[in-house]
N, C-alpha and C positions, 0 to 999 in steps of 0.2 A: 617924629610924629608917631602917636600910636598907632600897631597894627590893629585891626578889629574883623577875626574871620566871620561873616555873614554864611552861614550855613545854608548850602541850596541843595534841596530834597524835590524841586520841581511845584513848590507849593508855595508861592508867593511870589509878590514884586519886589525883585531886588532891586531893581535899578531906582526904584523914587526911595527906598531905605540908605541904598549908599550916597545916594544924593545928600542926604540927610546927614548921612557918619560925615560925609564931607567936608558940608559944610559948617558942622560941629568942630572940626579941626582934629580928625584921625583918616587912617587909610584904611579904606575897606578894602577885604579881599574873600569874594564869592568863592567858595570852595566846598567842595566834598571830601577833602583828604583827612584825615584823623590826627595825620603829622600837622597839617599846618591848622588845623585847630588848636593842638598843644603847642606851636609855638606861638599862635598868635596872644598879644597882650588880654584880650579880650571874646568876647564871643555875643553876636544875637544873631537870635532865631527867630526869624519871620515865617509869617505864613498867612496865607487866603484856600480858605477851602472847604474839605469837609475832613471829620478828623481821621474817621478808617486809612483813606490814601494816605493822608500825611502820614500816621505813624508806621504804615505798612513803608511808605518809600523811605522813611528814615531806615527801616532794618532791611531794607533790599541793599543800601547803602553803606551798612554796617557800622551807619551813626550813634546809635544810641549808645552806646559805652564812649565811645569819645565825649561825646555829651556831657554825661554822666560823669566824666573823669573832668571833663572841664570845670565843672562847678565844684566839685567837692576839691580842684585845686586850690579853690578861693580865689580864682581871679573873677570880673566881674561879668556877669551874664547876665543880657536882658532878652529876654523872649517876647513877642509884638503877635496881636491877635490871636490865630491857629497857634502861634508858636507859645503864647500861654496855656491853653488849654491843654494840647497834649504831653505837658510837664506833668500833669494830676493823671489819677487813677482808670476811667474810665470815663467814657460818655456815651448820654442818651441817644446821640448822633449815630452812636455806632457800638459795634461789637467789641472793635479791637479793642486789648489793655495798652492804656496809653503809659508814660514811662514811667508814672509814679513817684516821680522825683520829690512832687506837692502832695499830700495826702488831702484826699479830696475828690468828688466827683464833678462833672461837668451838666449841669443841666439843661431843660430848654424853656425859653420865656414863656408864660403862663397866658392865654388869647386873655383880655380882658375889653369893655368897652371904651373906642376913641385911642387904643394903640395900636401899632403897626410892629409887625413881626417881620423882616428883620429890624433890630434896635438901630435905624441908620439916620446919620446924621451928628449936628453938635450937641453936647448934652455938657454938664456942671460934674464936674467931682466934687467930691467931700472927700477932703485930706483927713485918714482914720491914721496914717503915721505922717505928720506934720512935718515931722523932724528928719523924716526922708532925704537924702541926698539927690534922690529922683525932683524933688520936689521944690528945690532950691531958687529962690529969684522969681517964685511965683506968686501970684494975686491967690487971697484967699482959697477960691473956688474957682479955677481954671477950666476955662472950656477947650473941650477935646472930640476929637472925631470920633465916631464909633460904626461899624456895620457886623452887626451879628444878630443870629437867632439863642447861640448857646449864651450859659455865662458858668465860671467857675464857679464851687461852691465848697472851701476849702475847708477841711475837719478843724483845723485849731485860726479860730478870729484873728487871733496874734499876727498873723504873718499878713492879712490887710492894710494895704498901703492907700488903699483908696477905695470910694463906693460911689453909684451913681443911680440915680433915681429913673425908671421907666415906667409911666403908669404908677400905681401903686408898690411896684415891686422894687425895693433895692438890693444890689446885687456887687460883687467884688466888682471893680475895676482896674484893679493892680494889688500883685503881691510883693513883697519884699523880704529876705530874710536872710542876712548877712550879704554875701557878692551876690547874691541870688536874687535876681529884680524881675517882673514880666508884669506887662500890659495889655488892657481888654483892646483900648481904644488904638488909632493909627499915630503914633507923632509925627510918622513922617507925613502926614496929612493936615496937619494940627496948628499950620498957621507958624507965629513965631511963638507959641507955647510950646509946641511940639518940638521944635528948632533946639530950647529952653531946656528941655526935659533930654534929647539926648546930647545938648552940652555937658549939661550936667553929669552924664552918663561919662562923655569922653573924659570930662576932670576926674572922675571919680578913677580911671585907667591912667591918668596922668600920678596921680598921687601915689595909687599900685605901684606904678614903674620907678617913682621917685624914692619908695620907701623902698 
């Protein structure tokens, strides 16, 4: 069964994520250690929060170069809510520089009339890369969970795996770009799409291992 190090910087619910790796069919394993990141098959990084702590506690931790070294290994990485955002450049949220791994800023939803700020609740994606491995065994237009005020806003379109409509404004909902995956919305909140989308995720570490 694959490993899958769940990265804990004190900024998210791990335990309904590894509920999730679970029952996907891999083993989770919550960790802060740098070594059992590089040995794990895999890596996500979750998070709820706001983004200055997060990236501050990722480098009280001494995370972000293992991070960093995990994706550029090619093995497969998916980052979930906070854990999307502080892969890009900076945010409006805050001062800190986030890792920059995504070039791109973070911004905040726009007040308009008849929306509600944070973006919470189910909402539709529109699959911008279809052909997604994320995205596998899914209904057109998959409904997914969401709670946030920020959204990414990444310099090159390309790496768009998905977009989601609030009010008038559409906005990234997931990037993708080789083993490099990460999500606005929660899967592990998501029903059995969500369920879906980190099956997906665990096959895609099954085929790594196999190849």
């Amino acid at each position: 069964m694959p490993v899958i190090a769940v990265v804990d910087y004190d900024m998210g619910n791990l335990h309904s994520v590894c509920k999730g790796i679970e029952k996907a069919g891999a083993t989770p394993k919550i960790t802060d250690s740098a070594k059992e990141i590089s040995l794990a098959d895999a890596v996500v990084l979750p998070g709820v929060g706001a983004f200055d702590p997060a990236v501050q506690h990722l480098r009280e931790r001494n995370l972000e170069q293992p991070i960093k070294d995990a994706i550029l290994s090619g093995k497969p990485f998916l980052g979930i809510c906070l854990g999307l955002q502080i892969l890009f450049e900076s945010s409006a949220e805050g001062t800190q520089p986030g890792l920059g791994i995504i070039k791109g800023k973070v911004r905040r939803f726009q007040h308009e009339p008849g929306i509600t700020i944070p973006h919470m609740g189910w909402n539709q994606l529109e699959l911008t890369q279809p052909k997604s491995i994320l995205w596998e065994h899914l209904p057109a237009n998959p409904w997914v969970y969401f709670v946030h005020s920020y959204y990414v806003d990444p310099t090159d379109p390309q790496v768009r795996a998905a977009t989601v409509t609030h009010g008038t404004q559409t906005i990234t909902a997931a990037i993708a770009k080789e083993n490099l995956m990460a999500v606005q919305f929660h899967p592990e909140k998501s029903s059995n799409i969500g369920l879906q989308i980190l099956s997906n995720f665990v096959s895609q570490v099954r085929e790594q291992i196999a190849a």
